[in-house]
VMD Tcl script that draws the C-alpha trace (Angstrom):
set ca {
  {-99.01 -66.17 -259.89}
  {-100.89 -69.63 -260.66}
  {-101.51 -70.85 -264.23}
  {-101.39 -68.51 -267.51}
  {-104.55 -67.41 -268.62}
  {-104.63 -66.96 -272.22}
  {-107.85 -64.69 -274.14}
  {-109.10 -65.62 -276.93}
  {-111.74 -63.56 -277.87}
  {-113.62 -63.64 -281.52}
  {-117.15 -62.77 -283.53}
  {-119.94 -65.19 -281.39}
  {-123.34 -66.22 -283.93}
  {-121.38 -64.15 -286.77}
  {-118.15 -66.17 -287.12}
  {-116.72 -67.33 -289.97}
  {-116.16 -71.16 -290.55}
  {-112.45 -70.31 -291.17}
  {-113.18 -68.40 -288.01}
  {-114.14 -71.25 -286.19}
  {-111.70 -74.26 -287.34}
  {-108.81 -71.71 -285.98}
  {-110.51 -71.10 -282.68}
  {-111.09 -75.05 -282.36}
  {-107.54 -75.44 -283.26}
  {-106.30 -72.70 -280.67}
  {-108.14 -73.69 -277.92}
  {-106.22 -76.97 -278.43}
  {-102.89 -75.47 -278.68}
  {-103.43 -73.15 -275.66}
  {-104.47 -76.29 -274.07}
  {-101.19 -78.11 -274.93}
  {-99.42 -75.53 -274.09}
  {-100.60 -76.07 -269.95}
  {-102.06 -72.12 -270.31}
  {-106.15 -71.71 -269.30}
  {-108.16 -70.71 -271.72}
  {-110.29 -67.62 -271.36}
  {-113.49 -66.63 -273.49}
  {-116.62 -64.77 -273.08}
  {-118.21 -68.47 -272.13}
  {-120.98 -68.66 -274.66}
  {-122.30 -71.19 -276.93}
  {-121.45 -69.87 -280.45}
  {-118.90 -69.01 -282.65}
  {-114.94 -68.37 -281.42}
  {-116.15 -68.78 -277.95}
  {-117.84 -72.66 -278.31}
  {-114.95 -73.37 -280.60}
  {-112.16 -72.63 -278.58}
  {-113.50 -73.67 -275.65}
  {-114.44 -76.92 -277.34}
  {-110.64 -77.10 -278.29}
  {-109.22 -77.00 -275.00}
  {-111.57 -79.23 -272.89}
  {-111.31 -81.55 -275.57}
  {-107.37 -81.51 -274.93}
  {-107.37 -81.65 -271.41}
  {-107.46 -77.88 -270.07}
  {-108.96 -75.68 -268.40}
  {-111.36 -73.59 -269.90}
  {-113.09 -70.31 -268.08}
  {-115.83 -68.59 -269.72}
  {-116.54 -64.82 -268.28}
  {-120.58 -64.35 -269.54}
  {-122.32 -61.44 -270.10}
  {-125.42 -62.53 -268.30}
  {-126.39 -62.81 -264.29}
  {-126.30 -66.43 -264.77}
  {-124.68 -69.51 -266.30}
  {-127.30 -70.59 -268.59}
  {-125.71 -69.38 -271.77}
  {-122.54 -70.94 -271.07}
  {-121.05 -73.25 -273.36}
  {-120.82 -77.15 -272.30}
  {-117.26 -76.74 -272.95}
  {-116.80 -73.92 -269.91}
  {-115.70 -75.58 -266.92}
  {-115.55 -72.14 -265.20}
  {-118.10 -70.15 -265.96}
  {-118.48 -66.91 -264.06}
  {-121.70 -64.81 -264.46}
  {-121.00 -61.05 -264.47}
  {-124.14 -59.61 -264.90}
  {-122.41 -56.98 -267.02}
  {-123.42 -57.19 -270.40}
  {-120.53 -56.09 -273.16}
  {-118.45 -54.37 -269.84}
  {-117.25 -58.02 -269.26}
  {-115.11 -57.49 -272.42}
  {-113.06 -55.51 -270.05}
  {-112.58 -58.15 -267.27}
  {-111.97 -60.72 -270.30}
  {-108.93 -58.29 -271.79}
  {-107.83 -57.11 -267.94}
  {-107.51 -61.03 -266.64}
  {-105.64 -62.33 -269.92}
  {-101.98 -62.02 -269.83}
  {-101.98 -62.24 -273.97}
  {-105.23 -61.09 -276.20}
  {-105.70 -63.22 -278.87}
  {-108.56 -61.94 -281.42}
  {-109.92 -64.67 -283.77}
  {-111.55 -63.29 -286.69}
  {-113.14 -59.84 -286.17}
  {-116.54 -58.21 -285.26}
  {-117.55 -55.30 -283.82}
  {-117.34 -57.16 -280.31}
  {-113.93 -58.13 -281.09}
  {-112.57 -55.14 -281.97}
  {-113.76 -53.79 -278.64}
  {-111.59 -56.27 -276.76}
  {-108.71 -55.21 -279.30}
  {-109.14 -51.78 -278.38}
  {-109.44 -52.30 -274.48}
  {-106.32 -54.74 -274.45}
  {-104.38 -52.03 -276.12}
  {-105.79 -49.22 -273.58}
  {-104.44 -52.01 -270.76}
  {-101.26 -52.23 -272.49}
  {-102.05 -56.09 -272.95}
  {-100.08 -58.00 -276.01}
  {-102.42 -58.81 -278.72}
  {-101.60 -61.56 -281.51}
  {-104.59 -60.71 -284.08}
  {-105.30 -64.29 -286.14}
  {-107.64 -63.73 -289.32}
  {-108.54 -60.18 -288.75}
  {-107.78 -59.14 -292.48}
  {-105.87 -56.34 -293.56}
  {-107.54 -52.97 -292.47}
  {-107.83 -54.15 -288.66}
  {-104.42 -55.35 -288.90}
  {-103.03 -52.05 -290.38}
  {-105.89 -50.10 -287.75}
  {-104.67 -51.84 -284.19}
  {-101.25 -51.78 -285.43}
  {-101.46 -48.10 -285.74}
  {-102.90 -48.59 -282.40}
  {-100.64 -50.76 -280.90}
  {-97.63 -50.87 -282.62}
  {-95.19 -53.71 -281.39}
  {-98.13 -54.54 -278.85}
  {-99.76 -55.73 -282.30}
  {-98.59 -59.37 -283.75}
  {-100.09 -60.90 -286.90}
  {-100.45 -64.61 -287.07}
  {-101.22 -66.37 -290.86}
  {-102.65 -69.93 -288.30}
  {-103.22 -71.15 -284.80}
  {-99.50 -72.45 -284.36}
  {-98.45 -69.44 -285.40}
  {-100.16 -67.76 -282.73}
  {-99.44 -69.69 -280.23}
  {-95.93 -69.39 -280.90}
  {-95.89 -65.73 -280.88}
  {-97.88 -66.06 -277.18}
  {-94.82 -67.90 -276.16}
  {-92.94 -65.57 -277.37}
  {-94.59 -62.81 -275.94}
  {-94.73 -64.88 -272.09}
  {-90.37 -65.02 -272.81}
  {-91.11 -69.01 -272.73}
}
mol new
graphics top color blue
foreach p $ca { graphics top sphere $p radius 0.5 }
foreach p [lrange $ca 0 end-1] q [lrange $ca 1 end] { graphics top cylinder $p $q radius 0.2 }
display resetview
């Protein structure tokens, strides 16, 4: 079946700092963990982060962009795959990861959340606050896994993979 690929999906040009330091931190640990990293490839927020996270580890990092080319991708993409699909690509980022993992929340975000849980994906939500957690867990139930930090999530990915 060839390497994991693990989502990580979060708010682009509105993310948090907090928002950001986890992605950074998660891209690393998916990184470490010998899973590829998969984002929606742009420069900003979660995306750069995470993506920035991984290279700078050692993996491999794919980045699926809304856009018919490459030009938006982040530097830290080594993959980057131009759909030409605008916000539909959030459905070929959720249907391609084997685990969802939403840092931080946005309207974008939640999306993904939502179309993992349609695909019967595993999602491990990581600073999504209260009401989405209680919302996609009503969703989702045992689909739906809470992490308080980025080890935390990555643990509960292993988890979820039986590794």
């Amino acid at each position: 079946m060839g390497r994991v690929l693990i989502g990580v999906m979060g708010p682009g040009g509105g993310a948090s700092a907090g928002d950001v330091a986890a992605a950074y931190e998660l891209g690393r640990l998916v990184a470490l963990e010998g899973w590829a990293l998969l984002t929606g490839g742009r420069a900003e927020g979660v995306m750069e982060a995470a993506s920035r996270g991984a290279k700078e580890a050692g993996g491999l990092t794919v980045g699926l962009l809304p856009g018919e080319d490459a030009s938006q991708a982040s530097e830290f993409v080594e993959v980057a795959i131009a759909t030409g699909l605008g916000q539909a690509r959030n459905n070929l980022n959720v249907l391609s990861s084997r685990v969802v993992v939403a840092c931080g929340m946005g309207a974008g975000t939640a999306a993904e959340v939502s179309l993992a849980l349609k695909a019967r994906k595993p999602v491990v939500l990581l600073g999504a606050g209260r009401e989405a957690e209680a919302f996609f867990k009503s969703l989702g139930g045992d689909r739906v896994s809470v992490a308080p930090d980025a080890a935390s999530a990555v643990r509960e990915v292993r988890r979820l993979l039986g590794s």
